[in-house]
C-alpha positions as CSV (number, residue, x, y, z in Angstrom):
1,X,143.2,83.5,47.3
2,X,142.7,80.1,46.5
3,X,140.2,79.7,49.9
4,X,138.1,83.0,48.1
5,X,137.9,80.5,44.9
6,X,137.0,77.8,46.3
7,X,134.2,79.6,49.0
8,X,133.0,80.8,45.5
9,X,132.6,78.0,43.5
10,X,130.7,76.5,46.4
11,X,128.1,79.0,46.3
12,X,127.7,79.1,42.3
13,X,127.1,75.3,43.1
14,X,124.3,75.8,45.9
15,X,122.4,78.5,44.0
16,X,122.2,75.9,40.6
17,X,121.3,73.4,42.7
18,X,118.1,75.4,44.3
19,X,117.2,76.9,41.1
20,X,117.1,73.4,39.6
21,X,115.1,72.2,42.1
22,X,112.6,75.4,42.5
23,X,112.4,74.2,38.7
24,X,111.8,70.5,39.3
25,X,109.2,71.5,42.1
26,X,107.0,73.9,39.8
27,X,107.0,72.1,36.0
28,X,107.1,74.6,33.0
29,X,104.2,74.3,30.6
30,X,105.1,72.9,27.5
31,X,103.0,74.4,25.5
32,X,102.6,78.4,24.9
33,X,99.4,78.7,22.9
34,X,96.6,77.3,23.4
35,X,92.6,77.2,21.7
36,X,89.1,76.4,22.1
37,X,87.8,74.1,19.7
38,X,84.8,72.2,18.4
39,X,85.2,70.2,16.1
40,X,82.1,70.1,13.2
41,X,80.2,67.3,13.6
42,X,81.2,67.1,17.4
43,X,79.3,68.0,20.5
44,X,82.2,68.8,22.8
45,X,83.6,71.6,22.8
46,X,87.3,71.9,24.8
47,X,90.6,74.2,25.4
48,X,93.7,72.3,23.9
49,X,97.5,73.5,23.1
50,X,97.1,75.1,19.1
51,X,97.0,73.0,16.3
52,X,96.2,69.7,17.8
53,X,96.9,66.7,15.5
54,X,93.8,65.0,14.0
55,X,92.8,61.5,12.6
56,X,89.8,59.8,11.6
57,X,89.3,55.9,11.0
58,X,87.3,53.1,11.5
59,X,88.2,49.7,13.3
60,X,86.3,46.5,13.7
61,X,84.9,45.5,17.3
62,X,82.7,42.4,18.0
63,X,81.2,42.0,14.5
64,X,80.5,46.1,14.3
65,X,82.6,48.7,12.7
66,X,83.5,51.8,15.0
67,X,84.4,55.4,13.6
68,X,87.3,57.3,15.3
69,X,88.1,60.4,15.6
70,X,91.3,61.3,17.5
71,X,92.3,65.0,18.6
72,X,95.7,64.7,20.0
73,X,98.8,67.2,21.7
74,X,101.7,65.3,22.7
75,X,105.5,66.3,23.4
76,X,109.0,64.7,23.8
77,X,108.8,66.4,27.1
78,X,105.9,63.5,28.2
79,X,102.5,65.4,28.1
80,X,99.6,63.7,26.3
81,X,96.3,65.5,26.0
82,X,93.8,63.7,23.5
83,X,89.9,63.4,23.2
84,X,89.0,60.3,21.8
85,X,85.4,60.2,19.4
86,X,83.8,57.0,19.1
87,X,80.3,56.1,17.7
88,X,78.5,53.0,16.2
89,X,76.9,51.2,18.9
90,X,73.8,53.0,18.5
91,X,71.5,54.4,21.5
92,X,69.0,51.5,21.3
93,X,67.3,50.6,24.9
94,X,65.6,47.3,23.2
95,X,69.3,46.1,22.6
96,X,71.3,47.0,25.5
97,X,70.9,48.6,28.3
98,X,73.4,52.5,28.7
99,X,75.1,50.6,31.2
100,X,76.5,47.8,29.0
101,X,76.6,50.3,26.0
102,X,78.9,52.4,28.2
103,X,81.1,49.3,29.1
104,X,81.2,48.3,25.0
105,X,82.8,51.4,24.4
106,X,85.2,51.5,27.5
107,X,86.0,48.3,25.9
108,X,86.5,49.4,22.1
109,X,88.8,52.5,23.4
110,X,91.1,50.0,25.5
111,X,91.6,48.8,21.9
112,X,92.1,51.8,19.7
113,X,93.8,54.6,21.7
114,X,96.7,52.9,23.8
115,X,98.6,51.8,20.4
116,X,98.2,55.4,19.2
117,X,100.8,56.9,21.8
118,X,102.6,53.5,22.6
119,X,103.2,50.3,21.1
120,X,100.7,47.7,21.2
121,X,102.7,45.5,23.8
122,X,102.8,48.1,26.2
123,X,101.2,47.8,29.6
124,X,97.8,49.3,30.1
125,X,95.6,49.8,33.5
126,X,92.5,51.1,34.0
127,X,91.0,51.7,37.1
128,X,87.5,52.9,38.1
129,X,87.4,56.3,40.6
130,X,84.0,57.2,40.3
131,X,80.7,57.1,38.4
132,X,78.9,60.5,38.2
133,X,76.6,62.2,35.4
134,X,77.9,65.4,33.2
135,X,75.5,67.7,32.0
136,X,72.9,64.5,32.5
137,X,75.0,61.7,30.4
138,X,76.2,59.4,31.9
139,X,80.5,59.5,32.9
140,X,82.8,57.9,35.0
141,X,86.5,59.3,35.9
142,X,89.3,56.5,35.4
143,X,93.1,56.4,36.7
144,X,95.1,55.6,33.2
145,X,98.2,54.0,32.3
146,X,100.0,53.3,29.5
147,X,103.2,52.0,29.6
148,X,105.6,54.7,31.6
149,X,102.4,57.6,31.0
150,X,99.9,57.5,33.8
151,X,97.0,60.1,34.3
152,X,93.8,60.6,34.4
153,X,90.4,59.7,32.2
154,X,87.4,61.2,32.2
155,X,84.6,59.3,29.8
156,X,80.9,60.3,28.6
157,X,78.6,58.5,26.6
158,X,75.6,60.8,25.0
159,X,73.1,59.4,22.4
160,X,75.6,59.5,19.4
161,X,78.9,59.5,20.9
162,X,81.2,58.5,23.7
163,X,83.7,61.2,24.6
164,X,87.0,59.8,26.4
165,X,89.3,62.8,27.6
166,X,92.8,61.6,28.4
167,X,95.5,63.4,30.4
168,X,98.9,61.7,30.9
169,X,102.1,62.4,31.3
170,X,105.5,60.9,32.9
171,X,105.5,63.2,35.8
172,X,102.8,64.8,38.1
173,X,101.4,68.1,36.5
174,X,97.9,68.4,38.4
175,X,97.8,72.0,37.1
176,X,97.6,71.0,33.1
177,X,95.9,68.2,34.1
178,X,93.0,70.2,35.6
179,X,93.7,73.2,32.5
180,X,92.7,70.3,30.0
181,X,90.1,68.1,31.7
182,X,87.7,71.0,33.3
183,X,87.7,73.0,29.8
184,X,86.0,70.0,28.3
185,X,82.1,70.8,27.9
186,X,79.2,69.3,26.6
187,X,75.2,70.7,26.2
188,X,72.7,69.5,28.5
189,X,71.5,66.4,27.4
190,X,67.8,67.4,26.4
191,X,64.9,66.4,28.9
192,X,63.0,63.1,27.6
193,X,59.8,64.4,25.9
194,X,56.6,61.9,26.6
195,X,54.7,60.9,23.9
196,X,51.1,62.2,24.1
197,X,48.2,61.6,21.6
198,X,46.2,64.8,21.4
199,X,42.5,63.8,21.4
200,X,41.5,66.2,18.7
201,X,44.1,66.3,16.2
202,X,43.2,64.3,13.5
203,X,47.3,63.7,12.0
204,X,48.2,62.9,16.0
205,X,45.6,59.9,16.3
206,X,47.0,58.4,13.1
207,X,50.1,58.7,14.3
208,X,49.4,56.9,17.3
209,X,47.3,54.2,15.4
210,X,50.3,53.5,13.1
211,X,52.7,53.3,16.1
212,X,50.4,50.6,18.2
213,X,50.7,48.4,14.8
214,X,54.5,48.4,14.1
215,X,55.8,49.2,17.6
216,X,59.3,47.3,16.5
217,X,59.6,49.4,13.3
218,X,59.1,52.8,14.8
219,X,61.5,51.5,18.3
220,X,64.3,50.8,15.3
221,X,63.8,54.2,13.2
222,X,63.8,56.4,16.6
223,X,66.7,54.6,18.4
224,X,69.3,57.5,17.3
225,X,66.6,60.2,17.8
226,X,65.5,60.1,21.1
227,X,66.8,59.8,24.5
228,X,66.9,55.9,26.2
229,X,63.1,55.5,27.4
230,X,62.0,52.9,29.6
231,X,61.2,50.3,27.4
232,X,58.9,48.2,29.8
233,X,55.9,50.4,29.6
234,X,56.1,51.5,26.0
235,X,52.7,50.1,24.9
236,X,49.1,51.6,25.3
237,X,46.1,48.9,24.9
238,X,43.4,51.7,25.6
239,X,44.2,53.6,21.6
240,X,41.6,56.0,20.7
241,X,40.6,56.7,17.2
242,X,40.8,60.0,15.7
243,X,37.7,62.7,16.4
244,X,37.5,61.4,20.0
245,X,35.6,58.2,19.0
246,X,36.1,55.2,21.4
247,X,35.6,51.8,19.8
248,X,33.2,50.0,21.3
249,X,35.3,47.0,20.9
250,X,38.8,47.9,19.8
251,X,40.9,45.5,18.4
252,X,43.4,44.1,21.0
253,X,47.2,46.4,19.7
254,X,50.4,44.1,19.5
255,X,51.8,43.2,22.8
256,X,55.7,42.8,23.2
257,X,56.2,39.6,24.7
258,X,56.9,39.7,28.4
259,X,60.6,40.1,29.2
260,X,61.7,36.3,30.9
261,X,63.2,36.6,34.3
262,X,66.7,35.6,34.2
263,X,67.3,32.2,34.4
264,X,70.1,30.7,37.0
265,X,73.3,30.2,35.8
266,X,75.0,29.0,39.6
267,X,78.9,30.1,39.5
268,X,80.4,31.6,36.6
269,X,83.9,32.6,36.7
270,X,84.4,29.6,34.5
271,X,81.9,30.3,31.6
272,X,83.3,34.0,31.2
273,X,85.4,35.1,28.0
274,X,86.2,38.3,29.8
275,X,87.3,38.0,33.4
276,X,89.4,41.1,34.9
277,X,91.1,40.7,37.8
278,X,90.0,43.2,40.6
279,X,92.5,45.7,41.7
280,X,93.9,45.3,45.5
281,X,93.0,47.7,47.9
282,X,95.8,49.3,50.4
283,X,96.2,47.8,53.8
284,X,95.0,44.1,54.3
285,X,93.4,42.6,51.6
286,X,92.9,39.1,51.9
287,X,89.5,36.9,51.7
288,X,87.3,35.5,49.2
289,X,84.4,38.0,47.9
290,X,81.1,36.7,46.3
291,X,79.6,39.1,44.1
292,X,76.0,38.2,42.6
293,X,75.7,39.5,38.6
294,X,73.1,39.6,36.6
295,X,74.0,39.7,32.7
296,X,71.8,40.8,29.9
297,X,71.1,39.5,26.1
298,X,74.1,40.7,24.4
299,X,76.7,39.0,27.6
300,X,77.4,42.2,29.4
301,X,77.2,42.3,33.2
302,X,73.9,44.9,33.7
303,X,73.7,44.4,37.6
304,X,76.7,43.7,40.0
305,X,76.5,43.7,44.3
306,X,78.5,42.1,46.6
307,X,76.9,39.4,49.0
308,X,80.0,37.9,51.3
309,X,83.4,38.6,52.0
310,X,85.2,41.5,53.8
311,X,83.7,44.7,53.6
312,X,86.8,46.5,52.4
313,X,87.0,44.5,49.4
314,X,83.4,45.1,48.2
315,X,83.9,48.0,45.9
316,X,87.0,46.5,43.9
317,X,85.2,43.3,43.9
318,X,81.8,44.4,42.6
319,X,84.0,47.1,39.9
320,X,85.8,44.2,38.2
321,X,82.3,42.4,37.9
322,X,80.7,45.0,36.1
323,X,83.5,44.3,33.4
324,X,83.2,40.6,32.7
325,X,81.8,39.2,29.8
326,X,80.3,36.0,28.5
327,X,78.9,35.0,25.8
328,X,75.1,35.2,25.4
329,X,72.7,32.4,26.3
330,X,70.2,30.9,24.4
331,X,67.0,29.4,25.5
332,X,64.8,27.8,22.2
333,X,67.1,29.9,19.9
334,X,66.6,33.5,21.9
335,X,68.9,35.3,24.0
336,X,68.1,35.4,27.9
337,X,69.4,37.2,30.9
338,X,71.5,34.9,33.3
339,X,71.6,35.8,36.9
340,X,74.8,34.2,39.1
341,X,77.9,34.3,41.1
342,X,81.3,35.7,40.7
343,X,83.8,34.5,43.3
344,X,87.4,36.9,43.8
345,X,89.7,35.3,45.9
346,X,92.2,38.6,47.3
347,X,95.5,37.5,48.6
348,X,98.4,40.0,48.8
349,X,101.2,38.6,48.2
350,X,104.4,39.5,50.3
């Protein structure tokens, strides 16, 4: 009888222990209802568990104020989904480049959302996967960490906004993970329309007279309206007057100046403010990697490539690069562009 007990406990044992594991192998969703929202005065639109928390605010970064707007779902259980909203570094191609926009707000989050879900001492790492556009913005997906959360981040800048969407949690979930991040959407970032002058329409010619004499006012006004043209060829000398009349001898329009070519700036680990280290590859990872930068107005790194050192250390190389920042030069009282060297020295310690 005692031997029957026993044989059973033992078998009550087994079958908790497999069903605890079947359970540990397969998590349970946290939450049980879930909506599609879109926020007013967004232009996302994205499936997240019911009644999301919000918050709106405004923070300070590098002599701007930013507006915030946080949609958050987070448990005791460790899941944390949230779409971060930032704007106020406006779309303005005379001013920075999308690239270094992009980087300014990658920047300003790393600032604002870690202390919302953790303290501001904890730990946070953020590390580059891959660049690709979404819906024709520009995005890039990020591996995230926050203190014991880790995850994923997928982040889009459009001509008012940048969208970060944030999935992390203290244990592998791929399935939420991919539930959250694929819902989120965005609408096709409109084709760039040229700017013709239609030779017959008396209201178009003045239009196009007024915009050859304050090219600098009208670049300001449409900066928020339009998508980022290509600055460099913004100006047409040969202007028409209205009713198809050519000036014998029109006067000469405003020029721009012609942009300066960057001037040489030799090594410049030293002269950054912002200097990230670069994250070490798997395997061997030792050598010293030269990456040439070139860095625009406003400090930000606006062209990166690698020109010695091991091939395998390239990519993280030339990644931390494209995050440095200095502060701007000034040549006669303007800001220039600085071309120069980065030098990484990788040694795995053992």
């Amino acid at each position: 009888m005692h031997f029957r007990r026993l044989h059973l406990a033992l078998a009550v044992f087994a079958l908790a222990t497999f069903a605890v594991s079947a359970l540990a192998q397969k998590p349970v969703e946290v939450w049980a209802e879930w909506e599609t929202i879109s926020p007013e005065n967004e232009e996302f639109t994205v499936l997240m568990p019911k009644n999301p928390t919000t918050e709106s605010t405004k923070f300070p970064f590098h002599k701007m104020e930013l507006s915030a707007r946080l949609y958050l779902a987070s448990s005791s259980a460790g899941p944390v989904l949230a779409i971060t909203s930032l704007s106020g570094i406006k779309s303005d191609p005379a001013q920075y480049t999308e690239f270094a926009r992009f980087n300014s707000y990658i920047d300003a989050f790393k600032t604002f959302f870690p202390a919302k879900i953790r303290s501001k001492d904890a730990l946070t790492k953020l590390t580059l996967v891959s660049s690709r556009p979404f819906h024709g913005y520009t995005g890039r997906s990020y591996k995230l960490t926050i203190g014991d959360l880790s995850g994923s981040l997928h982040a889009f800048v459009t001509k008012k906004r940048f969208y970060a969407v944030i999935s992390l949690n203290t244990k592998k979930d791929d399935a939420l993970e991919e539930k959250f991040l694929s819902s989120f959407v965005l609408p096709d970032r409109p084709m760039d329309t040229p700017k013709t002058t239609a030779s017959g329409d008396q209201g178009a010619g003045t239009e196009g007279q007024e915009a050859s004499n304050q090219p600098k006012n009208n670049a300001a006004q449409s900066a928020d309206e339009t998508p980022l043209p290509d600055t460099s060829a913004n100006n047409n000398n040969n202007s028409e007057t209205p009713g198809n009349t050519v000036q014998p001898n029109p006067a000469p329009s405003p020029q721009q100046p012609q942009r300066r070519p960057p001037i040489a700036g030799g090594m410049l680990n030293g002269k950054a403010i912002y200097l990230p280290m670069p994250e070490i590859p798997p395997g061997e990872a030792n050598g010293v990697v030269l990456v040439a930068i070139v860095i625009d107005e406003q400090g930000s790194v606006i062209e990166a490539r690698a020109i010695s050192g091991p091939q395998n250390l390239h990519a993280a190389a030339v990644t931390a690069a494209r995050l440095a920042r200095f502060t701007p030069t000034l040549m006669m009282g303007e800001p220039v562009r600085v071309s120069g060297t980065l030098s990484y020295n990788f040694v795995r310690s053992n």
